[in-house]
N, C-alpha and C positions, 0 to 999 in steps of 0.2 A: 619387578619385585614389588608387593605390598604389602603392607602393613594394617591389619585386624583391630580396634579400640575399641571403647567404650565411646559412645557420642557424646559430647557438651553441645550445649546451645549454639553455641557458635557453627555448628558443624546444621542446623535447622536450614539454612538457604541450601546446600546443597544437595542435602537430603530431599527439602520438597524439590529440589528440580532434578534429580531423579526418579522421584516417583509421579511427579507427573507426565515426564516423558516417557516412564517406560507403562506407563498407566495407556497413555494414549497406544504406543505398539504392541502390547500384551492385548490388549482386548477391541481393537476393533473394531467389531460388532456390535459392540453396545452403543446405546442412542448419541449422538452427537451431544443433545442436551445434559445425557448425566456428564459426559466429559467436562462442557461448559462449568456445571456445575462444582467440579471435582477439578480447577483448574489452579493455577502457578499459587492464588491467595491461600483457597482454601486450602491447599496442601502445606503453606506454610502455618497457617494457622494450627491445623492440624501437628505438627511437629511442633513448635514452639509448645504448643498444648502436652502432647506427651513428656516432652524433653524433663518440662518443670515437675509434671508430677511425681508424685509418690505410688508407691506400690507396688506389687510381684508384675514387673518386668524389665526389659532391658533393647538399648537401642546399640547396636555395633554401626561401625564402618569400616570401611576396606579405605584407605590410601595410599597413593602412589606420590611418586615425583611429580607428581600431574593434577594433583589432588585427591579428592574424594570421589571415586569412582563406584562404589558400591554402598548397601547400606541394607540392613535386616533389622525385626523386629520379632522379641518373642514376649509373651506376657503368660500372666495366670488364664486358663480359659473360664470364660464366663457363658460357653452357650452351653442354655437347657437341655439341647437336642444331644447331646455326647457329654453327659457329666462322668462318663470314666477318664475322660481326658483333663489331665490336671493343669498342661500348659497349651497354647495355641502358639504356633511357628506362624506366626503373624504377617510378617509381610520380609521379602530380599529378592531386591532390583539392583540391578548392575547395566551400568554403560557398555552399550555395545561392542568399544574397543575390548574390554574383557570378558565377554560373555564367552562359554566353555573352553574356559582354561580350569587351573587349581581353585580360584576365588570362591566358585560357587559348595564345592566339595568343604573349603576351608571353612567359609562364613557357616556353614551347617555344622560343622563341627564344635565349632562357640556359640551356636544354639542351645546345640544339646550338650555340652559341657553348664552351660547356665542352669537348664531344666535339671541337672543331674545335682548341680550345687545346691539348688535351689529345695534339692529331697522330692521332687515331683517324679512321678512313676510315666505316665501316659500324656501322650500328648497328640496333639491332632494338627490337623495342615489342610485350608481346603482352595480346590482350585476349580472354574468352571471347566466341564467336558471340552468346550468350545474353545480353550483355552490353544493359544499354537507354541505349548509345553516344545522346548527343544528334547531329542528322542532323547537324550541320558539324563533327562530328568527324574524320571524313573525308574533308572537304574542306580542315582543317587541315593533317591529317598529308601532304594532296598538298601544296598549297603549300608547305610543307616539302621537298618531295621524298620522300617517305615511301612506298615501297609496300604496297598491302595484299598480304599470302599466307598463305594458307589452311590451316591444320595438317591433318595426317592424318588 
């Protein structure tokens, strides 16, 4: 059983240490150095940084009996290259123990419940090809209504 929030500050250590470990199993591929780069600090800094701002977005968590096991991020979109899209589905990492179960379906659902409160029409999600996406991931983002499109 878990439980969906809104994140406080307090909840920033174990967010960056899901996103840094699921940073390093999500991609792989990429250079060792960006990892370095993108490690246990800077991802806290990173969350402490978002946590305190102001502005169109929103940090959820999933917890459990066990803790804080998952965690999503959606904001206003700010890239040039897709201005029809009003908000970006940001980032949602989950611990392993719970990866395809209900969690991931649910956290997407308090995505787009925010985008909807929020009065935003479009929004966007982007993920490398290279990406080792579990197969119902994309059958998520369709039942969502979600389309996939193909970068350049």
């Amino acid at each position: 059983m878990y439980n969906i929030r809104n994140a406080v500050m307090q909840d920033a250590s174990s967010i960056s240490a899901i996103h840094h470990l699921c940073w390093k199993e999500c991609y792989p591929y990429l250079p060792q150095g960006l990892h370095d780069l993108r490690g246990k600090d800077f991802r806290m800094r990173q969350w402490v940084a978002t946590l305190e701002s102001s502005g169109k977005h929103a940090t959820f968590v999933l917890e459990t009996a066990r803790g804080i096991l998952g965690f999503s991020h959606v904001k206003e979109n700010t890239d040039p290259e897709i201005p029809e899209a009003h908000a970006e589905l940001h980032a949602c990492y989950f611990d392993l123990s719970i990866r395809r179960s209900s969690a991931g379906p649910s956290m997407m659902r308090h995505m787009l419940q925010w985008i909807v409160e929020n009065d935003m029409k479009n929004c966007s999600v982007w993920a490398w090809e290279k990406k080792p996406c579990p197969s119902n991931i994309w059958s998520t983002w369709a039942r969502n209504r979600l389309q996939k499109r193909s970068g350049d």
